[in-house]
mmCIF file as gemmi writes it, N, C-alpha and C atoms, coordinates in Angstrom:
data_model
loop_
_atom_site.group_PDB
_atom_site.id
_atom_site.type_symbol
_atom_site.label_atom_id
_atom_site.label_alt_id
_atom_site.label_comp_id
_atom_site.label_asym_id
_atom_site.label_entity_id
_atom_site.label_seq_id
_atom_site.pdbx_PDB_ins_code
_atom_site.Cartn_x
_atom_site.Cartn_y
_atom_site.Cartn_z
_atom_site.occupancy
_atom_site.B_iso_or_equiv
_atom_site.pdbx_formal_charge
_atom_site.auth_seq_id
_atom_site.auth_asym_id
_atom_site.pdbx_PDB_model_num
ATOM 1 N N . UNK Axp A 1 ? -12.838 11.964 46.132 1 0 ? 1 A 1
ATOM 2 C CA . UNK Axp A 1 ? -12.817 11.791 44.687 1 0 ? 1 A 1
ATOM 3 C C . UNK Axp A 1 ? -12.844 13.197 44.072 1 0 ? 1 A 1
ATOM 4 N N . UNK Axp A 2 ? -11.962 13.242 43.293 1 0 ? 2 A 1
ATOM 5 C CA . UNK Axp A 2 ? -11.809 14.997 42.09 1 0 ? 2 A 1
ATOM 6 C C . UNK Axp A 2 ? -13.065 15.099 41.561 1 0 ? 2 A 1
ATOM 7 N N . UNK Axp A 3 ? -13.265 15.94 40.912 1 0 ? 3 A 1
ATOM 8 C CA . UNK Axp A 3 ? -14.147 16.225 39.891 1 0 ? 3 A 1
ATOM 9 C C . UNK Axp A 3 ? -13.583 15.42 38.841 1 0 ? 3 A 1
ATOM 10 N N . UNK Axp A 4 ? -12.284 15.348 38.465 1 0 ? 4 A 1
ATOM 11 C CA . UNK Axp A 4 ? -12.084 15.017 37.038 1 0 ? 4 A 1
ATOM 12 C C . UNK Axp A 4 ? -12.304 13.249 37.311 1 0 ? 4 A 1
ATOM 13 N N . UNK Axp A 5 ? -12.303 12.648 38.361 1 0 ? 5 A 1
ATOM 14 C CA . UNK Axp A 5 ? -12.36 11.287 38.545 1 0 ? 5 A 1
ATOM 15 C C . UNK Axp A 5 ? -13.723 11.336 38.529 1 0 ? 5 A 1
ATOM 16 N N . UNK Axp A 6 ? -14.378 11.739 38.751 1 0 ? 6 A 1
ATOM 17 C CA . UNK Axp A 6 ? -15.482 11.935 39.035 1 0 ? 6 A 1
ATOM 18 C C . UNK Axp A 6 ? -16.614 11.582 37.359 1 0 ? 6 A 1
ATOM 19 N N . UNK Axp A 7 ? -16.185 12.459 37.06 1 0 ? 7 A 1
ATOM 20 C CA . UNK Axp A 7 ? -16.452 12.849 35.545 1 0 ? 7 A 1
ATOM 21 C C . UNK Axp A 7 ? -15.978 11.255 34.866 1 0 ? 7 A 1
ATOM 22 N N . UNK Axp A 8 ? -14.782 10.928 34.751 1 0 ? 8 A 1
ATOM 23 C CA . UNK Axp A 8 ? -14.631 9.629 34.335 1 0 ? 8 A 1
ATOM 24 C C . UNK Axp A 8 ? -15.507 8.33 34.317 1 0 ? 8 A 1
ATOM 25 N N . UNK Axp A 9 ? -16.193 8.749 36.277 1 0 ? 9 A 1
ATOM 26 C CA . UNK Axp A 9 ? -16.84 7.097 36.328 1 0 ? 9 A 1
ATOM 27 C C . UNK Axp A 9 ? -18.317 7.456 35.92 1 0 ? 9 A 1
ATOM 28 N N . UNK Axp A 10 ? -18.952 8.705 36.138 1 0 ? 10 A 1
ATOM 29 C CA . UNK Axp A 10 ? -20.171 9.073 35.862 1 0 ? 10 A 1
ATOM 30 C C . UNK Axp A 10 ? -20.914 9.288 34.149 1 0 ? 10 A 1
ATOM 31 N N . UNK Axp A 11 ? -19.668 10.154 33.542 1 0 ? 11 A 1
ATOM 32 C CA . UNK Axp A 11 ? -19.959 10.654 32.078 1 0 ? 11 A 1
ATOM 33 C C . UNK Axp A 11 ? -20.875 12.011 32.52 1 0 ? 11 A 1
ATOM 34 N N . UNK Axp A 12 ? -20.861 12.09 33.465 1 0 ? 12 A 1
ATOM 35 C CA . UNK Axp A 12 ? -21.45 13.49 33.886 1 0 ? 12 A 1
ATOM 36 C C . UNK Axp A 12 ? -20.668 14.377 34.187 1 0 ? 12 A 1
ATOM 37 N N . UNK Axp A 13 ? -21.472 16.325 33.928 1 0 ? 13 A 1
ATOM 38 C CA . UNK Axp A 13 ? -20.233 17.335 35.233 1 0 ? 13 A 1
ATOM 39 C C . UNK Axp A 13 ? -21.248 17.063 35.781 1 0 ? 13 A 1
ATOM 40 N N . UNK Axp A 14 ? -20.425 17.935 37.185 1 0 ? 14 A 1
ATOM 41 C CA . UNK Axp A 14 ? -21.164 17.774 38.447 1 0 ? 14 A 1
ATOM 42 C C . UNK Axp A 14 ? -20.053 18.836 39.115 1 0 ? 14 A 1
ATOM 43 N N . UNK Axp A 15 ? -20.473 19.31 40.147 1 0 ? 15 A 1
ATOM 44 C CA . UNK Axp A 15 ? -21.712 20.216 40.351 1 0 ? 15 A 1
ATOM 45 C C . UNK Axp A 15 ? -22.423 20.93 39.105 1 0 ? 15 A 1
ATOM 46 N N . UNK Axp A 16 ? -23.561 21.165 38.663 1 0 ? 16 A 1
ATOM 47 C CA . UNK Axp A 16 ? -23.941 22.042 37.863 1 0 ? 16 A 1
ATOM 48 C C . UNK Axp A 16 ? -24.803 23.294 38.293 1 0 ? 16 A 1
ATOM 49 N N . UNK Axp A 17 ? -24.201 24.255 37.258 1 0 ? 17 A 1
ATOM 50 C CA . UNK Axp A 17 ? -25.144 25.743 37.529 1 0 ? 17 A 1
ATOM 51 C C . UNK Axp A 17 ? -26.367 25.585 37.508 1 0 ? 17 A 1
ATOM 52 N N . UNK Axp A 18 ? -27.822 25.366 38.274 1 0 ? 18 A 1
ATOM 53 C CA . UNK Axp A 18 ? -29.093 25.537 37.767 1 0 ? 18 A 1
ATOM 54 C C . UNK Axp A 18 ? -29.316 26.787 37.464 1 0 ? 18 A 1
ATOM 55 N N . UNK Axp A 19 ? -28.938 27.725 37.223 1 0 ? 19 A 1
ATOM 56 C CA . UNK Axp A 19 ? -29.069 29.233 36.339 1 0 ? 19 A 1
ATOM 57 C C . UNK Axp A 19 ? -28.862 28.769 34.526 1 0 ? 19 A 1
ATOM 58 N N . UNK Axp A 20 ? -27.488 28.619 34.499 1 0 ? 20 A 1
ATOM 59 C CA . UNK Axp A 20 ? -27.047 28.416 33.23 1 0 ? 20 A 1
ATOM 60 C C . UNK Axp A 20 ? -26.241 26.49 33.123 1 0 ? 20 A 1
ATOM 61 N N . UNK Axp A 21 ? -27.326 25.616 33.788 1 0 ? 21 A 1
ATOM 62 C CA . UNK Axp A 21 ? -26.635 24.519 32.956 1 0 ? 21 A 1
ATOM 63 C C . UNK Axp A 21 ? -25.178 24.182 32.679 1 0 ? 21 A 1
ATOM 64 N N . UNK Axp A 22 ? -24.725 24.854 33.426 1 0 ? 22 A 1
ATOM 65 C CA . UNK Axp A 22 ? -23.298 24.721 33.268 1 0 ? 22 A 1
ATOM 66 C C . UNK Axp A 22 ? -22.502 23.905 34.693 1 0 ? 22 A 1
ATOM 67 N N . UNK Axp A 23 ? -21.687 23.09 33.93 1 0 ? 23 A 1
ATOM 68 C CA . UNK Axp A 23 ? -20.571 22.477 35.333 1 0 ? 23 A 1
ATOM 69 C C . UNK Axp A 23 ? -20.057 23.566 35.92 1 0 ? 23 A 1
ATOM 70 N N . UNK Axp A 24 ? -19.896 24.202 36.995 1 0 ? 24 A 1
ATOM 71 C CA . UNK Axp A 24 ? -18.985 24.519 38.053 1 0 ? 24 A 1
ATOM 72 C C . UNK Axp A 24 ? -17.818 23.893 38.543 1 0 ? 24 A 1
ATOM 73 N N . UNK Axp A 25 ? -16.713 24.758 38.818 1 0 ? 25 A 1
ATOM 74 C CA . UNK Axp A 25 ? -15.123 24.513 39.156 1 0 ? 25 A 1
ATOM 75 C C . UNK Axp A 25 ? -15.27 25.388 40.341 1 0 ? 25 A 1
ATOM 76 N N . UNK Axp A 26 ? -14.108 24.763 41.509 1 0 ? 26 A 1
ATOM 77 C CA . UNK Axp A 26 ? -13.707 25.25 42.59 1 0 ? 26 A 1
ATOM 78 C C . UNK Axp A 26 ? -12.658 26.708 42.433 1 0 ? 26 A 1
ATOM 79 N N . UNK Axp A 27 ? -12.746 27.274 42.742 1 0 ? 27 A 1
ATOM 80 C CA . UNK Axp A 27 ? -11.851 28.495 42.511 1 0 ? 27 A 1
ATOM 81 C C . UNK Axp A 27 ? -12.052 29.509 43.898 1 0 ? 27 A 1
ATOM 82 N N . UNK Axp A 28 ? -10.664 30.322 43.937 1 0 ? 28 A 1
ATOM 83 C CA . UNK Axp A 28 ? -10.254 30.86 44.857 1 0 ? 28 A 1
ATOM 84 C C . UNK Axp A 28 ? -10.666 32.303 44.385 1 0 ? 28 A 1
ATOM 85 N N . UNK Axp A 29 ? -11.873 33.057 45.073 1 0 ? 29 A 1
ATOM 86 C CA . UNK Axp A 29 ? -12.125 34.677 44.488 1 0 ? 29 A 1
ATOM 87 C C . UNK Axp A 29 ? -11.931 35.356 45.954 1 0 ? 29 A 1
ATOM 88 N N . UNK Axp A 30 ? -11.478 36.155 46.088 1 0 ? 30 A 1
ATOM 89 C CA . UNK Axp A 30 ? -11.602 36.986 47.248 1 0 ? 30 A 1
ATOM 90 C C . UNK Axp A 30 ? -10.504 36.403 48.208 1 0 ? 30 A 1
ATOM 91 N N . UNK Axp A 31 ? -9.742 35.525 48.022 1 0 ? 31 A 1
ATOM 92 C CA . UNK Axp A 31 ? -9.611 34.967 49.239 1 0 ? 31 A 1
ATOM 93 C C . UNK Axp A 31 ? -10.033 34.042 49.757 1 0 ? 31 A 1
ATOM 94 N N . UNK Axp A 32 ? -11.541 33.066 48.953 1 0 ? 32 A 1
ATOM 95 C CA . UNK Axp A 32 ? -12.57 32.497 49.986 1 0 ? 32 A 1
ATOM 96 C C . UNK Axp A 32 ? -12.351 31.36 48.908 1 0 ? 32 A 1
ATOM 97 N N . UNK Axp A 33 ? -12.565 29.62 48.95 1 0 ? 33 A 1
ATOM 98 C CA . UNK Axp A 33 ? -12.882 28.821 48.122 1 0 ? 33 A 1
ATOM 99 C C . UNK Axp A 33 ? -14.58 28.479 48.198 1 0 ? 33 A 1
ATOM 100 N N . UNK Axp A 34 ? -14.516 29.052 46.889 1 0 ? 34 A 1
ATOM 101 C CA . UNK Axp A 34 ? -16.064 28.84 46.149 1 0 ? 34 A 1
ATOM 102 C C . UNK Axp A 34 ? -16.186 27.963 44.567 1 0 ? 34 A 1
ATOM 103 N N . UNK Axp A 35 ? -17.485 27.265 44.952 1 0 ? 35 A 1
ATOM 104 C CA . UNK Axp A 35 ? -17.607 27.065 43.772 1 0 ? 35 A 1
ATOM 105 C C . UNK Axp A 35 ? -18.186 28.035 42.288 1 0 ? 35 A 1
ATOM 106 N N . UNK Axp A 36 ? -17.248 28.363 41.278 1 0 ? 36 A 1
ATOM 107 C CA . UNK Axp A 36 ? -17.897 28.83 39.94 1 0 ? 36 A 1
ATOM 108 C C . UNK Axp A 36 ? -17.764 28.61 39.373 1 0 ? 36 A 1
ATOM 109 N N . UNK Axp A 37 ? -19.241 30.012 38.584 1 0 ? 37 A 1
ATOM 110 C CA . UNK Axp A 37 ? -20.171 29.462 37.082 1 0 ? 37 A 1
ATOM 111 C C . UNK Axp A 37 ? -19.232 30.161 36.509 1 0 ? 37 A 1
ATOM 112 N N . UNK Axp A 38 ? -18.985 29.843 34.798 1 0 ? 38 A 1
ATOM 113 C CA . UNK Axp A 38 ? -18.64 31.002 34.155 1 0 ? 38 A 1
ATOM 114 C C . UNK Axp A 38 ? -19.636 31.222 33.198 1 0 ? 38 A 1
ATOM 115 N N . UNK Axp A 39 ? -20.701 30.3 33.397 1 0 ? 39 A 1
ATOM 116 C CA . UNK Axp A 39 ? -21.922 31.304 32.661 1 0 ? 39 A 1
ATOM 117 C C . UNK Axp A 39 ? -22.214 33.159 33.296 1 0 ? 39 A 1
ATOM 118 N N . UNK Axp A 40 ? -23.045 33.902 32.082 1 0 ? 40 A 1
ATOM 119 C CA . UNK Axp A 40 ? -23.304 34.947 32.238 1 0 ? 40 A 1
ATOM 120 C C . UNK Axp A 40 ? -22.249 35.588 32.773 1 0 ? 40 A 1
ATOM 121 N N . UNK Axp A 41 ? -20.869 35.676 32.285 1 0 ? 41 A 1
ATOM 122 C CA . UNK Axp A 41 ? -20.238 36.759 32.784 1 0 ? 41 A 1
ATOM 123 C C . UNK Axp A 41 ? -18.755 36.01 33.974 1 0 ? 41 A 1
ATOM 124 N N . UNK Axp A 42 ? -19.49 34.679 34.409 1 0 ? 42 A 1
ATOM 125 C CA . UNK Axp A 42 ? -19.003 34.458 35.652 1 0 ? 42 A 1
ATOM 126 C C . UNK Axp A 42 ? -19.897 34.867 37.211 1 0 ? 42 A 1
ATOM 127 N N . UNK Axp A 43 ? -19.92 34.127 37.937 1 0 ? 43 A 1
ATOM 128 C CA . UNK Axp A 43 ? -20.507 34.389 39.241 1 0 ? 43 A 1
ATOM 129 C C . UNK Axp A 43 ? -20.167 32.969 40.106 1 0 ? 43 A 1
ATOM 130 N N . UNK Axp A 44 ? -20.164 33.154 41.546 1 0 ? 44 A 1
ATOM 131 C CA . UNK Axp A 44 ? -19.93 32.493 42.408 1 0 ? 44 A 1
ATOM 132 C C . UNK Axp A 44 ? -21.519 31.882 42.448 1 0 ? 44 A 1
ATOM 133 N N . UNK Axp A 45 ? -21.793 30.411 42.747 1 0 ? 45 A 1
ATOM 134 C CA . UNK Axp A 45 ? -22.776 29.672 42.861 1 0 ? 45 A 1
ATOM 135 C C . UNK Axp A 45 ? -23.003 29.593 44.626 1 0 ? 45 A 1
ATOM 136 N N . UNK Axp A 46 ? -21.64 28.901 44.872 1 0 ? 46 A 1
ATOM 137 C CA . UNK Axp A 46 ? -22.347 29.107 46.127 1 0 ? 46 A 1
ATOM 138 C C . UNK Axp A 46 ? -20.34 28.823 47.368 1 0 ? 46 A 1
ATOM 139 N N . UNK Axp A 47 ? -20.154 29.493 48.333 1 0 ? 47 A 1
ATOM 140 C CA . UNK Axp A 47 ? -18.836 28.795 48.681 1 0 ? 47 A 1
ATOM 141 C C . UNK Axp A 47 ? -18.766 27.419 49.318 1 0 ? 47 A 1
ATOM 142 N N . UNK Axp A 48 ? -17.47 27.01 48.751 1 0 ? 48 A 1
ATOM 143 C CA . UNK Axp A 48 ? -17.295 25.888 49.469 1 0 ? 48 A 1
ATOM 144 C C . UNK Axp A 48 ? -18.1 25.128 50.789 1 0 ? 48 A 1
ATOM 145 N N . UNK Axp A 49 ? -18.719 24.087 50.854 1 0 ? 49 A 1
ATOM 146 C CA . UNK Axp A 49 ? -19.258 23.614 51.709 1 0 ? 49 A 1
ATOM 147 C C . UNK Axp A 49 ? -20.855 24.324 52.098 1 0 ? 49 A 1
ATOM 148 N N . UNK Axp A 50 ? -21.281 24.483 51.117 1 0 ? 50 A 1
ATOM 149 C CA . UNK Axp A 50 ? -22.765 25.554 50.927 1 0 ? 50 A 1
ATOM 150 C C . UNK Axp A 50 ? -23.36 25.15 49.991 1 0 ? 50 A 1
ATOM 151 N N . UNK Axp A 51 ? -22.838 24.072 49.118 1 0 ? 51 A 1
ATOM 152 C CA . UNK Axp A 51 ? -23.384 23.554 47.679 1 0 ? 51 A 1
ATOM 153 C C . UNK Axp A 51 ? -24.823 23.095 47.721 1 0 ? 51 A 1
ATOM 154 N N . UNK Axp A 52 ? -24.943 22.486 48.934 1 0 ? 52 A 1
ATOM 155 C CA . UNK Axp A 52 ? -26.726 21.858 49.02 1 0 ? 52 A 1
ATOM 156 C C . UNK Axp A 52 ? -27.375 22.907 49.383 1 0 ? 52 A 1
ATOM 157 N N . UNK Axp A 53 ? -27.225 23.996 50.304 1 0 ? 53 A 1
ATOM 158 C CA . UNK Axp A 53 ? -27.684 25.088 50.385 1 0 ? 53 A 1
ATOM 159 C C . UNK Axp A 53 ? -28.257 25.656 48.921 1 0 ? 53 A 1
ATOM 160 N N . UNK Axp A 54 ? -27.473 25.848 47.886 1 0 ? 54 A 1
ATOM 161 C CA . UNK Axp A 54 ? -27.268 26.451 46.841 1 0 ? 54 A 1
ATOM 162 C C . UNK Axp A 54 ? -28.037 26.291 45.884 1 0 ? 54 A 1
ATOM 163 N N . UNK Axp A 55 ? -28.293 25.008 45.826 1 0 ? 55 A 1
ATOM 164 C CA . UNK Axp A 55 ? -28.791 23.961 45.162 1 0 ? 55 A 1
ATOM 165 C C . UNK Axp A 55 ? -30.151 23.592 45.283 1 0 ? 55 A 1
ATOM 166 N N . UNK Axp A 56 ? -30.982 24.472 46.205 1 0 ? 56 A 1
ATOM 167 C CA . UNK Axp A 56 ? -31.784 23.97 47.697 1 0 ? 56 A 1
ATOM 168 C C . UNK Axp A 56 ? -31.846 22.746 48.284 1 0 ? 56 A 1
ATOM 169 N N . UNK Axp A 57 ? -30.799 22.317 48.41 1 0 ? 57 A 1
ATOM 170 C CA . UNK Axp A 57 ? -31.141 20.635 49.298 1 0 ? 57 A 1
ATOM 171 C C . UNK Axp A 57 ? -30.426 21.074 50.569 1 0 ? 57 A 1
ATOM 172 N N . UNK Axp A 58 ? -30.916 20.036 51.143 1 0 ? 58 A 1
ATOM 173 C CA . UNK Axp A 58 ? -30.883 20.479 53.008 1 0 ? 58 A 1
ATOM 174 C C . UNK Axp A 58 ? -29.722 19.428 53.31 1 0 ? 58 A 1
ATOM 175 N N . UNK Axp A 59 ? -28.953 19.742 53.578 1 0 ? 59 A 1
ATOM 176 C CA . UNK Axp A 59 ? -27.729 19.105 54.357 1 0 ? 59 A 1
ATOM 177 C C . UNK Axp A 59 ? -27.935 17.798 55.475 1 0 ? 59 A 1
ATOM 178 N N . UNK Axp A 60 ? -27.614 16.899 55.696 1 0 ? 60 A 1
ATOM 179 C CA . UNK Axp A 60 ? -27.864 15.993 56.481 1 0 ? 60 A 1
ATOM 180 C C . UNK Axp A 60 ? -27.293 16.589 57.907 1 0 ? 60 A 1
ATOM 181 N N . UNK Axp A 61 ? -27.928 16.165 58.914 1 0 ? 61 A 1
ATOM 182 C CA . UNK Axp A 61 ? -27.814 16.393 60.028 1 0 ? 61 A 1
ATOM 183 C C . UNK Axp A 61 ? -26.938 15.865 61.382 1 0 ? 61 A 1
């Protein structure tokens, strides 16, 4: 499921920045797919497949 489908069935964003409250978008920086904030300037939250990391939640096993 997209984000933008996503958004449809929920009424929520998702992923969000816990820094700045803000939804996060997938984007390509460096070369690498990460998810980013464009709060404060812009910054990478966390890359692709690291989101619970990021987030502090622990990944299922």
């Amino acid at each position: 499921m997209g984000q933008q489908s996503l958004l449809e069935w929920i009424w929520q964003v998702w992923p969000v920045c816990p820094r700045h409250d803000l939804g996060v978008h997938s984007s390509e920086r460096g070369g690498a797919a990460v998810w980013w904030c464009a709060g404060g300037g812009g910054h990478m939250l966390a890359p692709v497949g690291e989101l619970a990391r990021a987030l502090g939640r622990r990944r299922p096993k």
